[in-house]
Structures are given as C-alpha cells and as structure tokens.
C-alpha positions in Angstrom: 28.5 124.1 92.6 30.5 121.4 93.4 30.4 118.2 91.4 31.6 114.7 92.0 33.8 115.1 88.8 35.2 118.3 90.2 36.3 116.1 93.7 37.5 113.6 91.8 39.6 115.5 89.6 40.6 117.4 92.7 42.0 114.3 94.7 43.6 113.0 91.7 45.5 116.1 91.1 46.3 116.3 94.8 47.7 112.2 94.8 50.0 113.2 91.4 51.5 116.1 93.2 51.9 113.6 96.5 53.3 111.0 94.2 56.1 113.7 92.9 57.0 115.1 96.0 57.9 111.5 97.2 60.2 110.7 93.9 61.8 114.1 93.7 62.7 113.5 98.2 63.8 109.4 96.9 66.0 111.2 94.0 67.1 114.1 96.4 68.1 110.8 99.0 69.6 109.1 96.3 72.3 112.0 95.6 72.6 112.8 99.0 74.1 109.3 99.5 75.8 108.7 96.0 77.8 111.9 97.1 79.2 110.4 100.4 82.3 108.2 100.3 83.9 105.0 102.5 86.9 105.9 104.3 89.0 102.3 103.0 92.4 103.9 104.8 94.0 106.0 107.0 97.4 107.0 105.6 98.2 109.2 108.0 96.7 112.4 110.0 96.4 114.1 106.3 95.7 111.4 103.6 93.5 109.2 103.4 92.0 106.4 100.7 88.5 106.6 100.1 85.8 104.5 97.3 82.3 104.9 96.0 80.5 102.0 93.5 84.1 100.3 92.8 86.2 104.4 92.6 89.0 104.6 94.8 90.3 107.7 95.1 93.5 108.9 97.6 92.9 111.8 99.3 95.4 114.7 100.8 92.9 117.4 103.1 93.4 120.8 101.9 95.0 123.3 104.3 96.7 121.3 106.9 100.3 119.3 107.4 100.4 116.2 110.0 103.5 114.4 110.5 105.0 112.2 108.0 105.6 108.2 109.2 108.4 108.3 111.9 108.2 112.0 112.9 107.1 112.7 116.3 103.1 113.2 116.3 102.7 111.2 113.1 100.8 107.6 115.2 99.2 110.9 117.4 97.3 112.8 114.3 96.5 109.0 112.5 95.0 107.9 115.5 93.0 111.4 116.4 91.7 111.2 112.9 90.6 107.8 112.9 88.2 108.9 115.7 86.9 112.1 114.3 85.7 109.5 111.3 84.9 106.8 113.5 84.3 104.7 110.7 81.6 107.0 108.9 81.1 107.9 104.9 82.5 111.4 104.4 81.6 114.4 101.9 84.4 115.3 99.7 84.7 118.6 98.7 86.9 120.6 96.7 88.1 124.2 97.3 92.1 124.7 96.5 93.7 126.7 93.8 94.7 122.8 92.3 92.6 120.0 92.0 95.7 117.4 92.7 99.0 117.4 94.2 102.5 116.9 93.2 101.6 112.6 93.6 98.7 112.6 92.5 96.1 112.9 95.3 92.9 114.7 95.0 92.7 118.0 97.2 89.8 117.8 99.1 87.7 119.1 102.4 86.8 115.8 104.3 83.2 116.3 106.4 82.1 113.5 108.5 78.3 115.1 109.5 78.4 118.7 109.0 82.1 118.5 111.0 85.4 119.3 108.9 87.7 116.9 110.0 91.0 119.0 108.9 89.6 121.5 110.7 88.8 119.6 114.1 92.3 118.6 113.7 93.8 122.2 114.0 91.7 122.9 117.2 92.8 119.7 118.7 96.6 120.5 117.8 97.3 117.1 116.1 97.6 119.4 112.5 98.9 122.8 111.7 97.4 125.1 108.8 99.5 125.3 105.6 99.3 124.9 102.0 97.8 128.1 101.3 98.4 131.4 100.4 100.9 132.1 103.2 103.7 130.0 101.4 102.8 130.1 97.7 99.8 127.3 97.2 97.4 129.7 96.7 94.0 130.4 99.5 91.4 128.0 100.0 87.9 128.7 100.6 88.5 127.8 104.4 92.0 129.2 105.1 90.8 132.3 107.5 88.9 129.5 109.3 91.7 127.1 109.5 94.6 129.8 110.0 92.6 131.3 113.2 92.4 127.9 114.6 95.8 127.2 114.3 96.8 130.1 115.8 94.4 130.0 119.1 95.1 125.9 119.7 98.1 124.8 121.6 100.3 121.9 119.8 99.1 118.5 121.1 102.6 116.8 122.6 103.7 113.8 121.2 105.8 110.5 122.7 109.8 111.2 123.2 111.4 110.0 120.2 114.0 109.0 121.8 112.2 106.6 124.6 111.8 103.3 124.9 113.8 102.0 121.8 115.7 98.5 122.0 119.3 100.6 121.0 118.6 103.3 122.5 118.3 105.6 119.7 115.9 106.5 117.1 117.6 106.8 114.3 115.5 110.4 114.0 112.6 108.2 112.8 110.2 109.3 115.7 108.9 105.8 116.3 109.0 104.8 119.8 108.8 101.5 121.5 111.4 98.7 121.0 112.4 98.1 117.0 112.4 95.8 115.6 108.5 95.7 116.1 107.1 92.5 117.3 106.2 89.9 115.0 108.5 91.7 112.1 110.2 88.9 109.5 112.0 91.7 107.5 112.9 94.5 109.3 114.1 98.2 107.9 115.7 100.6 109.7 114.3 102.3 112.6 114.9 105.8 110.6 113.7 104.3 107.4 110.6 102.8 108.4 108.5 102.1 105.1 108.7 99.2 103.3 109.0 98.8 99.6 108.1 95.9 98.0 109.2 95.9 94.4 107.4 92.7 93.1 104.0 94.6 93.4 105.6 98.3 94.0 103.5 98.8 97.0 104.7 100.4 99.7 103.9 99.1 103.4 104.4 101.8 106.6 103.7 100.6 110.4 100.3 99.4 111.1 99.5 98.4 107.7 97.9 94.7 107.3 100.7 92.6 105.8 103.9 95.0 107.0 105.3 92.3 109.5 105.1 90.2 106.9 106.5 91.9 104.0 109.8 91.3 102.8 111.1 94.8 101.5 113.9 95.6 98.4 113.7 99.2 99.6 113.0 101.2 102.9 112.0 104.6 102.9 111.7 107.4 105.6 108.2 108.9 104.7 105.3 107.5 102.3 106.0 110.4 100.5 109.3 109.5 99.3 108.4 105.8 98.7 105.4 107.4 96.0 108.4 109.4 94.5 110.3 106.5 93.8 107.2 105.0 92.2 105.7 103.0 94.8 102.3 103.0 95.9 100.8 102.8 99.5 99.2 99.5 100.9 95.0 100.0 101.0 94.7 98.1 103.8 
C-alpha cells in the first residue's frame, strides 16, 4: 500500500533528478559556448585572428593554400571567406601532424555551424588542398575529403592583374585598380604592397583599418614575409 510518505519521497526524488538534468544541460551549454571563438580578423582566404575571454589566437586552416596579398585571387578567397563566416563564432579544431606552423599560427579546422569553412572553400575554387601528405606535411584527418573536392571543383577566376592600374603595370603584385589606392599618405610599391611599421612592428596589408594612414619603414610583398622579418599583422 501506498503511503503519503512513499508519494512524497517519490516526487522529491523525481524533482532532484529534474533539478540535475537542468544543471548537467546549463553545464553541457556552458562548454558548448566556451568552446566557440570570435572571428576578430580576416587575414586572408587561409588565416585568420580569432579570441575567447581576452585569448587571441592566429589561426592558419589546415589543408588548404589561398593566395598570398597581391597574388591574383588573394581579395577573391578573403572576401568568399568572410561570407562563409558572416560574422559567426567558429569551432576550432585540431587534426594536423603539427600543432603550429613555421610563424607561429595554430593549425586548426574552422566550423561555422556544422560547415567546414576550408573545405567550402575548395568546392567554391577560391582554395586548393595542400599541406598534407602529398608534399611532405604529413595527412590530416580531412585530407581525402578535402583532396576529392579539390579535384572535382573548377578554379574560381580572379580580376586581370594587369587591368586597370594607373601605370599600367602591376608590378606582379596582383592588385588591380589604380595605385596608389585612394586616400593613401604613404604609399609602397604596387609589387610590395604590405606595410611595415617599425615603431610598433606591425605590419599593415590593404584593407586593414589604419593602412592609408600608416607611414611604413619597410614594404613587403606577402604578410608572410613581413612575419619573417619580425613583424606582426594589424588585428584590425
């Protein structure tokens, strides 16, 4: 027979186990967001900055190559990558024979959703797989994926380097429109686009906040070459 004790005991035990189901989904929330990250920068089609409760972390994508500032494609990949984030946190995750390159930057996958960005850049043709262990870097958990989309999606096409520019020549930077570009105090080279400043040894590329503003020491083709000469990228 049922007693009112018995009931009681019953709905008590039933509201405890209610009451830890709630705080073990809150806690389960909880990591779910502390693991997801704010995309500070685009870099370029391949790199990107990214911070969590005051971390900020630069980020190359495992498995893929964009071009570099000034190459033909490289506003092209930036541009198609800033819309696959459209401004979202991301998942970071890691999957490469080396946790960090050559400068530094954490070798990462970058989800927005479910959706691998460096991935969704292969099948758009704005990146091409590489890195792996096709040319000595060792596989990836997602090269078959990555290499089989590189091989089914056609390149996407890119501006004429050589149109548009106020000389009529690049230079071989890749950048297209008139140079110097408009509003620019301190121009570099078309071919050397990058600017180094060496009071603060940050390095500013096109599109970058303060780069029409920045008076440079040094110019430099790629970002890559102005982190090898001990610079570091603008964050904003």
């Amino acid at each position: 027979m049922t007693t009112d004790s018995d009931a009681t005991r019953r709905a008590a035990e039933a509201k405890a186990e209610a009451e830890k189901a709630a705080r073990a989904k809150a806690a389960g929330d909880a990591n779910a967001a502390a693991a997801l990250w704010t995309v500070t920068k685009v870099v370029d089609g391949d790199t990107i900055w990214v911070s969590r409760a005051g971390d900020s972390r630069k980020i190359r994508f495992i498995g893929i190559d964009t071009p570099e500032t000034g190459q033909c494609g490289f506003t092209e990949a930036r541009n198609a990558l800033r819309g696959i984030l459209g401004g979202q946190r991301v998942t970071l995750t890691a999957g490469a024979r080396d946790d960090v390159d050559r400068y530094g930057r954490l070798l990462r996958y970058v989800d927005v959703n479910g959706v691998d960005a460096g991935l969704r850049l292969v099948k758009q043709g704005y990146a091409v797989a590489r890195y792996d262990s096709r040319d000595g870097y060792g596989s990836h958990t997602r090269e078959g994926a990555y290499v089989r989309a590189d091989a089914a999606s056609p390149k996407a096409a890119c501006a004429d380097p050589g149109a548009g520019t106020s000389s009529g020549s690049t230079g071989g930077s890749g950048l297209t429109g008139s140079w110097p570009l408009a509003g620019d105090r301190y121009p570099c080279p078309q071919s050397r686009p990058v600017k180094g400043n060496e009071s603060s040894m940050i390095a500013h590329e096109p599109g970058d906040r303060y780069y029409a503003v920045t008076k440079p020491e040094q110019c430099f083709a790629t970002m890559d070459d102005a982190e090898a000469a001990g610079f570091r990228p603008a964050k904003v």
